[in-house]
C-alpha positions in Angstrom: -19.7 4.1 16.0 -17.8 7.2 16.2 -14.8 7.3 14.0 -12.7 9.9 16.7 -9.1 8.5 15.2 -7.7 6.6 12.3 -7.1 3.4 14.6 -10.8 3.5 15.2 -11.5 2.8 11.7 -10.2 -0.8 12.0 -12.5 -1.8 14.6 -15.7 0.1 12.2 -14.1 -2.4 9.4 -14.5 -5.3 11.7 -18.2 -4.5 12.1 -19.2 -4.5 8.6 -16.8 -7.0 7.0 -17.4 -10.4 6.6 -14.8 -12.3 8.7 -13.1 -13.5 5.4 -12.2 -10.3 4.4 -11.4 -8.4 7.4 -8.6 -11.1 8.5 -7.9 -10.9 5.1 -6.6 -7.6 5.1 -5.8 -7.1 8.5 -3.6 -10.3 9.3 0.0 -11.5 7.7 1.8 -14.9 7.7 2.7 -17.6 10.0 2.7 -16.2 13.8 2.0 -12.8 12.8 5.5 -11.3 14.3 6.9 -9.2 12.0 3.1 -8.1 11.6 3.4 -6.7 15.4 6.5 -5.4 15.1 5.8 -3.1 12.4 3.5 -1.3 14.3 5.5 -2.1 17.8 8.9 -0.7 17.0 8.1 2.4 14.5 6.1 3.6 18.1 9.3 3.2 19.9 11.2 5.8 18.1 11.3 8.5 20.3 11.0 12.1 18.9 12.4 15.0 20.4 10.0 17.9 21.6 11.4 21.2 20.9 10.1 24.8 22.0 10.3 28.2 21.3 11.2 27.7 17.7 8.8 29.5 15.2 6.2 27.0 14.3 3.9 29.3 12.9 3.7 28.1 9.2 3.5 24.3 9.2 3.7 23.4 5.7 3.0 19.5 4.6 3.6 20.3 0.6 6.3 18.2 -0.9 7.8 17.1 -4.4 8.1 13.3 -5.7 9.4 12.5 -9.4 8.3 15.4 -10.6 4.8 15.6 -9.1 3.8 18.2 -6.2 1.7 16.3 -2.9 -0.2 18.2 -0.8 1.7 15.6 2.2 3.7 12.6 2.0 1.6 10.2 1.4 0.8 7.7 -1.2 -1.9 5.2 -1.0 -0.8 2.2 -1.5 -1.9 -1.0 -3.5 -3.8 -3.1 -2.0 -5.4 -6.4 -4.1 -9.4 -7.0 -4.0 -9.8 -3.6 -2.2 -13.4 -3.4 -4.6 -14.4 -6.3 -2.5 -14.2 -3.7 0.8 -16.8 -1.1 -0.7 -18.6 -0.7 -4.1 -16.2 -0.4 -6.7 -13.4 0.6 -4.1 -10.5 0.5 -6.2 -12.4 4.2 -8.1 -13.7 5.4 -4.4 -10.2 5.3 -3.3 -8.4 6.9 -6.3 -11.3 9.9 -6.0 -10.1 10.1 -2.1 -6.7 10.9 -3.2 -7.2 13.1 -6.1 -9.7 15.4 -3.7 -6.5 15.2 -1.2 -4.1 16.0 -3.5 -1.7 12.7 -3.1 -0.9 9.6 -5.7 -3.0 6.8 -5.4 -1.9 3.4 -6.5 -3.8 0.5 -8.6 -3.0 -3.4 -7.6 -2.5 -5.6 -10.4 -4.9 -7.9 -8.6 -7.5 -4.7 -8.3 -11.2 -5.5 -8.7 -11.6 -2.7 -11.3 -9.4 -1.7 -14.1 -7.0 -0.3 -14.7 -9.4 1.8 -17.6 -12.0 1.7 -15.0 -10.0 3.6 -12.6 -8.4 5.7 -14.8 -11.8 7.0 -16.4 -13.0 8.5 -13.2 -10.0 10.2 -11.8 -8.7 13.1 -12.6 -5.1 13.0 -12.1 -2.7 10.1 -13.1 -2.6 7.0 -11.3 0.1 4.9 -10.5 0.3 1.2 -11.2 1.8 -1.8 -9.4 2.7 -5.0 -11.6 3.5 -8.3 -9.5 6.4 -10.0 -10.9 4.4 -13.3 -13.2 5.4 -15.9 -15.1 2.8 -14.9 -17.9 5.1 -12.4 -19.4 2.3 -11.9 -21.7 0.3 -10.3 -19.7 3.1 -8.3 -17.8 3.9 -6.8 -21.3 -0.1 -6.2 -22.2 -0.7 -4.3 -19.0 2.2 -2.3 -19.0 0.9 -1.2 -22.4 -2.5 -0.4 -21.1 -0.8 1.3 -18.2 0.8 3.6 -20.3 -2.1 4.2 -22.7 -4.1 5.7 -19.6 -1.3 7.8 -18.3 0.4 6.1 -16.1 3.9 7.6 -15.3 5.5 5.8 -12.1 5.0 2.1 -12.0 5.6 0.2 -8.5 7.3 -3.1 -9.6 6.6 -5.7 -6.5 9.9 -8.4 -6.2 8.9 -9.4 -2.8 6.6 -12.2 -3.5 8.4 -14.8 -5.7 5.8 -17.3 -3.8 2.7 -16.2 -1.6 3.6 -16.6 2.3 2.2 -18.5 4.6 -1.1 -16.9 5.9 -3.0 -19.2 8.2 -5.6 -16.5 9.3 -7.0 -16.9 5.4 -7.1 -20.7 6.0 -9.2 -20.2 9.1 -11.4 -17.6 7.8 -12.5 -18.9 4.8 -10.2 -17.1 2.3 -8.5 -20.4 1.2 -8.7 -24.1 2.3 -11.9 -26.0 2.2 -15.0 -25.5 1.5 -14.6 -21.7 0.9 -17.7 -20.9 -1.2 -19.9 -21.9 1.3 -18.1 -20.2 4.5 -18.0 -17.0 2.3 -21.7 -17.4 1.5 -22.2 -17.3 5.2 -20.4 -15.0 6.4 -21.6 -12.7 3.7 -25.5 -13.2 5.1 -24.4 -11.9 8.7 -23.9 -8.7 7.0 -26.4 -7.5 5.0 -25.5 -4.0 4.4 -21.9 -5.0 3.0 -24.2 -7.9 1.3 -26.2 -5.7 -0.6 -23.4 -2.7 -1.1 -20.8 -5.0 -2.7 -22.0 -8.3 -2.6 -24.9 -7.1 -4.7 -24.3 -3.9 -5.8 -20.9 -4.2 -6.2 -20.4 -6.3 -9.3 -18.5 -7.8 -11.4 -16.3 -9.3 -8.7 -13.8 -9.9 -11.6 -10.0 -9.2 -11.1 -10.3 -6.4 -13.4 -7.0 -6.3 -15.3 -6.7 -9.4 -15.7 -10.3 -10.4 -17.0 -9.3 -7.7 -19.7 -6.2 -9.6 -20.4 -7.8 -13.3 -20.6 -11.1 -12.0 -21.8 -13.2 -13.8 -19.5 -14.0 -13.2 -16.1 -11.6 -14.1 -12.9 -13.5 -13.9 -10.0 -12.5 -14.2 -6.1 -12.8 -18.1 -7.0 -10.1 -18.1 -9.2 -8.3 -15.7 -7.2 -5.6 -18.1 -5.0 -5.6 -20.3 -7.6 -4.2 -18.2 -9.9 -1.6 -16.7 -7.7 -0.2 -19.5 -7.0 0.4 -20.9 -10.5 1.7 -17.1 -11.6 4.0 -16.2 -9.4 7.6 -16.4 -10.9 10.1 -17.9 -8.5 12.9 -17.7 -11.4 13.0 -14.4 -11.8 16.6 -12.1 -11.0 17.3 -8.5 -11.6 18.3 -9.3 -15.4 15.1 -10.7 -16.0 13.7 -7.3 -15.1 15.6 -5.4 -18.0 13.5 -5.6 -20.6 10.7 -3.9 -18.4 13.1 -0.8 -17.6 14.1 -0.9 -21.8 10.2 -0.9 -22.5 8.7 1.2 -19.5 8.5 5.1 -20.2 8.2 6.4 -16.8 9.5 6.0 -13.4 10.3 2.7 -11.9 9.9 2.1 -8.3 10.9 -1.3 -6.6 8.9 -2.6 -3.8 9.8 -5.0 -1.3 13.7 -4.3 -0.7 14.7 -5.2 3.4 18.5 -5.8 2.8 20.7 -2.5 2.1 22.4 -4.9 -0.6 19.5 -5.4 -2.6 18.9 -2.1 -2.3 22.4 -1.3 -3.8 21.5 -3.6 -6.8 18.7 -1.7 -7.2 20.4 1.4 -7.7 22.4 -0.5 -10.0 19.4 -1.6 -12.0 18.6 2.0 -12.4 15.4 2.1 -10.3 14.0 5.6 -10.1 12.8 4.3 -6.1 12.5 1.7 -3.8 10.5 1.0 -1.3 11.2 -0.3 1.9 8.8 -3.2 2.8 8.0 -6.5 4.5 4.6 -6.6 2.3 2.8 -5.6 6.0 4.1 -8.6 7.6 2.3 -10.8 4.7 5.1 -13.1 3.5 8.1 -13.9 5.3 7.6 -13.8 8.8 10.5 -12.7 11.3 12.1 -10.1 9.2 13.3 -7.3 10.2 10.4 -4.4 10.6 10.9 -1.4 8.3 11.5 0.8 10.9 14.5 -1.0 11.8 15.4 -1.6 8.2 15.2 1.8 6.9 17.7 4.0 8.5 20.1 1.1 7.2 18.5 1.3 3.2 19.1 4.6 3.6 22.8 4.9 4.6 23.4 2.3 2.1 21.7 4.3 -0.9 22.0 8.2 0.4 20.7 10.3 -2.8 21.0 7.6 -5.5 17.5 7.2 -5.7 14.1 8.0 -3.7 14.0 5.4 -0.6 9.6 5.3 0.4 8.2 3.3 3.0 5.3 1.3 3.9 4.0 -1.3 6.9 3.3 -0.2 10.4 2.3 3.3 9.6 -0.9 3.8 11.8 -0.9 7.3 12.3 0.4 10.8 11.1 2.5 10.1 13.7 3.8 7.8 12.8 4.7 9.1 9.4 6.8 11.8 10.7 8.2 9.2 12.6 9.3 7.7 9.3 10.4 10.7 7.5 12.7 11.3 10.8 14.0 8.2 9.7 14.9 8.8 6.2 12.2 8.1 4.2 11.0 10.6 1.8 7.6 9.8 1.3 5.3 6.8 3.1 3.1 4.6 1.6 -0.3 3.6 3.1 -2.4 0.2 3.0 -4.5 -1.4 5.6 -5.2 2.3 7.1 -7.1 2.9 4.1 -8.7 0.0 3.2 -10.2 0.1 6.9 -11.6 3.4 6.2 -12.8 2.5 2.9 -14.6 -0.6 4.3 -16.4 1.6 7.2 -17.3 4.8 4.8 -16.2 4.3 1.2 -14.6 7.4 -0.1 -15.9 9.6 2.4 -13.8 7.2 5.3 -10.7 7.8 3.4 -10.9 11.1 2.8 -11.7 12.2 6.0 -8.7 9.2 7.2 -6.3 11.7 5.5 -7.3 14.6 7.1 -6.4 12.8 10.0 -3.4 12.0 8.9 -2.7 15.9 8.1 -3.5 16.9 11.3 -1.6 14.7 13.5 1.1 15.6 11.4 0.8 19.3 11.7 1.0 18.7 15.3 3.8 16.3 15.5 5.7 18.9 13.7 4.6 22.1 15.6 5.8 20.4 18.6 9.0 19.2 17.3 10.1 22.6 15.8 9.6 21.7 12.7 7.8 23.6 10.0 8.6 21.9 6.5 8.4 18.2 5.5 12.2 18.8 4.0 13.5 19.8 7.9 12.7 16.2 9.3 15.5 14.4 9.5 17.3 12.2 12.0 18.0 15.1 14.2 14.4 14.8 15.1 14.7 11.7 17.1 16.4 10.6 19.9 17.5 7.4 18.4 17.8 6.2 15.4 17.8 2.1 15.8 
């Protein structure tokens, strides 16, 4: 098929995934509502068109703790994403190092953390789920920093995994999952062979390392669900910020209070997310809930986004609505799926252009001039 736009990368996925793993990554919990309105109200902000303002330089460059990005973008983290092309977790990281933008590891990553740090060339970032093994939380924190990670993204917004029915029906979870996998996997040979074959070990990387034994995709819901901590409060969080070297992000913060605590807490960042839809269902979208984060916080610390973002489009969208830089997920584990690192990278030029054009025609010629001003309205 002919990849003409990033939305078209989706429907490439769909082709070459087995169904367990495309409605893996491409659906979220219950009904799917805050899923839809992700994408559905971050395209109804209206941005103003403005001419004969000098346009001539559009410049996409920006600065985030410290560290200069060609745009602003950051990929996301997205578990199992070496189960969507050969070693995907290393393909992606090389993507964003060639494009000049941070790429961030899942704790729940098919490769390792030592893996992925090995083969690219700038630092990575790292994303630790909150556990009850605190064990392991303080191990791969310490392996985290011994590879060079600097900014770790610290996910609170899964105390308990959401209710996902699409994984049920697809052969993700519920019964007899082996076998449904098996057969889905044998309707498509090429990602068969790629990754089913070629692809191996299927282990959850970082924490194989930990346990010292391999934790496959078996293991995979069985272990989330015993691990996640349902106890935990900001306090329990301290001894992380005492320990951790670098810069602390918190992901998953809808409410301007929390985000108020979290400013409190000392975070260096937040992000504003509803994990893609993934967990509760019928929250607010982060389009809707950013402009309010960021009234709440102003400059106390960096406010990122993620969920909905489709398009360059829609990331100046975002930045027009006070974010400072946007994080990406499904976008670019579609593209990886259809054309390993080759799909993402060419995904981000995308991204670059439709933003250079978004800009041109809004009068806008730096990253730093897009502001609410930009759109017509802001909620």
């Amino acid at each position: 098929m002919i990849i003409s736009s990033p939305s078209d990368y989706r429907e490439a996925a769909k082709r070459k995934l087995p169904r367990f793993l495309f409605d893996y990554i491409d659906g979220g919990a219950f009904t799917e509502h805050t899923l839809r309105a992700n994408i559905v109200d971050l395209q109804e902000i209206t941005l103003r068109q403005r001419i004969l303002r000098y346009v001539g330089d559009v410049n996409l460059t920006m600065e985030l703790f410290g560290d200069k990005l060609s745009m602003p973008i950051v990929l996301g983290p997205v578990g199992l994403t070496g189960m969507y092309a050969r070693r995907g977790e290393v393909q992606v990281a090389k993507a964003a190092t060639n494009r000049g933008i941070p790429f961030t590891l899942s704790t729940v990553s098919i490769c390792s953390l030592e893996e992925v740090a090995a083969q690219s060339s700038q630092a990575i970032w790292f994303q630790l789920y909150v556990l009850k093994d605190r064990g392991f939380m303080k191990n791969v924190l310490e392996r985290a920093q011994a590879v060079g990670v600097k900014n770790l993204v610290f996910t609170v917004d899964m105390p308990t995994p959401g209710v996902r029915y699409r994984d049920a029906h697809s052969g993700m979870s519920g019964p007899f999952t082996m076998q449904r996998r098996f057969l889905q996997a044998m309707m498509k040979p090429m990602w068969a062979f790629d990754v089913g074959l070629l692809g191996r070990p299927h282990d959850l990387g970082n924490i194989s390392t930990y346990m010292g034994r391999s934790m496959g995709l078996k293991n995979y819901i069985q272990w989330l669900g015993k691990n996640f901590d349902s106890s935990l409060t900001w306090s329990d969080l301290e001894w992380i910020r005492d320990f951790w070297k670098g810069q602390m992000i918190i992901k998953g913060i809808l409410d301007p209070e929390d985000a108020k605590d979290a400013v409190k807490f000392g975070a260096d960042g937040i992000i504003v997310s509803n994990h893609g839809g993934r967990q509760l269902d019928g929250v607010l979208s982060t389009a809707k809930a950013l402009p309010i984060i960021v009234d709440a916080v102003q400059d106390d610390l960096a406010v990122l986004v993620d969920s909905g973002v489709r398009s360059g489009l829609d990331v100046v969208r975002m930045l027009a609505l006070g974010a400072k830089t946007v994080m990406l997920g499904r976008s670019t584990v579609f593209a990886l799926a259809a054309a390993g690192q080759a799909g993402v990278e060419n995904l981000l030029t995308m991204f670059a252009n439709e933003m250079r054009i978004a800009m041109t025609l809004a009068g806008v010629i730096s990253i730093q001039q897009i502001n609410q001003s930009n759109i017509w309205c802001v909620r």
